[in-house]
VODODREN-456371 format. One record per atom (N, C-alpha, C, O, CB): residue in one letter; x, y, z. Coordinates in steps of 0.001 Angstrom, whole numbers, plus 500000, padded with zeros to 6 digits. Glycine has a CB too. Example, Ala and Ser with C-alpha at 12.3 -4.5 7.8 and 13.67 -1.06 7.14 Angstrom:
BEGIN
a513190494310507800/a512300495500507800/a513200496700507800/a514236496681508465/a511308495527509046/s512850497750507080/s513670498940507140/s512900500030507870/s513409501138508039/s514084499402505725/
END
This chain:
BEGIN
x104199600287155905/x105119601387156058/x106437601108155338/x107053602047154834/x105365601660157529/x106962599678155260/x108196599372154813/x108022599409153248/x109015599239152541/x108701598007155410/x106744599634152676/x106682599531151147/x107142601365150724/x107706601658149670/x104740598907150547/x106759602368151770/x107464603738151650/x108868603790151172/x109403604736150593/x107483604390152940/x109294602866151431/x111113602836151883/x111621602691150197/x112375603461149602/x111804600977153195/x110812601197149549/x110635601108148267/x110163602110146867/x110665602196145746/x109967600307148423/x108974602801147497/x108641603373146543/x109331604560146346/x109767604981145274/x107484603477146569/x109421605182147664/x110455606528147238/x111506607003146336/x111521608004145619/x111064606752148022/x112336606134146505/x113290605890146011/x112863605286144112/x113514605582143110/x113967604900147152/x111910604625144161/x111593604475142476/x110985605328141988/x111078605394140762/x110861603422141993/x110023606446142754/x109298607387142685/x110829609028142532/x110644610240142643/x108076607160144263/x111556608599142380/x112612609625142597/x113112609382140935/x113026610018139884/x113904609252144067/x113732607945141427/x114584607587139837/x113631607902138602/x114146608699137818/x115033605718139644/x112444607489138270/x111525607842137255/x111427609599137166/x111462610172136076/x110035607081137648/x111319610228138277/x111139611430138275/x112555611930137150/x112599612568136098/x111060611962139927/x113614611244138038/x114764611978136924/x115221612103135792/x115837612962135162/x115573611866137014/x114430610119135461/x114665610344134448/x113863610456132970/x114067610192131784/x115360609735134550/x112534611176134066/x111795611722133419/x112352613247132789/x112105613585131631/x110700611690134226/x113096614048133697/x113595615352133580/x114675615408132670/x114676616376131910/x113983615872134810/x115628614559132573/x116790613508132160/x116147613956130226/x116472614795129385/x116506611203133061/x115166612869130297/x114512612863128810/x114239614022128297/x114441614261127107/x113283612192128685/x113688614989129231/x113158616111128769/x114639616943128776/x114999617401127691/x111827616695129730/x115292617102129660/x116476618007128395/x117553617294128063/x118707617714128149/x117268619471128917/x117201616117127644/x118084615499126293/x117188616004124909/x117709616727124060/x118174613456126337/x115873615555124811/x114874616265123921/x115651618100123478/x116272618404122459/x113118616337125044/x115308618957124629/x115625620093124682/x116907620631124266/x117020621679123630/x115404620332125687/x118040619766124701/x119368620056123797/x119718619502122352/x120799619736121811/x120469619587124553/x119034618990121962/x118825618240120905/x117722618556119690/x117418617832118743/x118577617112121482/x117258619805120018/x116577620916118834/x115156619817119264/x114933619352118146/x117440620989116572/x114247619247120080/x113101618883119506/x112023619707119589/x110926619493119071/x112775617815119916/x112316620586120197/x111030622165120364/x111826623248119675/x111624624379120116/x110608622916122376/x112454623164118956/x113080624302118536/x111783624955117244/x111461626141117180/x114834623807117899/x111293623996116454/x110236624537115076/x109148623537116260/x109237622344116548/x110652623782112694/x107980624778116833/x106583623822116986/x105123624488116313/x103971624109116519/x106263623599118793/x105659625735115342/x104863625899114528/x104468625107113155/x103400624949112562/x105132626870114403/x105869624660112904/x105155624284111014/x104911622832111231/x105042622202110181/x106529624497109273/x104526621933112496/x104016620832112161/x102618620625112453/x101938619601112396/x104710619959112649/x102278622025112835/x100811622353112769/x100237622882111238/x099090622793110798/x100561623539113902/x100862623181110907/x100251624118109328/x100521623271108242/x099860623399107211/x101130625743108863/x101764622075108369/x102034621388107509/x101013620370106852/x101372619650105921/x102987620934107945/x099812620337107335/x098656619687106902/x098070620204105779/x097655619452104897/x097761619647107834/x097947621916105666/x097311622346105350/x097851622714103690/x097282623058102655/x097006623106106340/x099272622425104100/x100250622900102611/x099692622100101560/x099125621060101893/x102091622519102635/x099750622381100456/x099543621661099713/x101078621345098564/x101881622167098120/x098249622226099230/x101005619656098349/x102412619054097766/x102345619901096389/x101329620287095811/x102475617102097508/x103894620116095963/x104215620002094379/x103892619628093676/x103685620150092581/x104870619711093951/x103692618437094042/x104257616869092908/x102528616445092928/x102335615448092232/x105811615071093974/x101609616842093395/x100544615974093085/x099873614785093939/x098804614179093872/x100949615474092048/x101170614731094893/x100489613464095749/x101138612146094898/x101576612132093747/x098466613471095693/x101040611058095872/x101230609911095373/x100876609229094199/x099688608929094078/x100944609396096036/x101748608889093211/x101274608164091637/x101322606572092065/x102294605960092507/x102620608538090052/x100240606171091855/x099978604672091523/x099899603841090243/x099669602633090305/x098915604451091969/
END
């Protein structure tokens, strides 16, 4: 029962700063474009691709 007392409390802090991360991410433009890093595969380069 005394391990409740422990976990709660670490089970809290992770939670926050799980939420914490997520809108530092969010104020910080990282979902702002989540279309073109899906299609960006498909583009094809200028330049030819890598010269060796």
């Amino acid at each position: 029962m005394v391990v409740f007392y422990i976990l709660t409390p670490v089970a809290l802090l992770l939670a926050g700063l799980g939420v914490a991360g997520f809108l530092w991410s969010v104020r910080n433009g990282q979902y702002d474009d989540v279309e073109t890093p899906a299609i960006r595969i498909l583009i094809d380069d200028e330049d030819g691709g890598p010269t060796t």
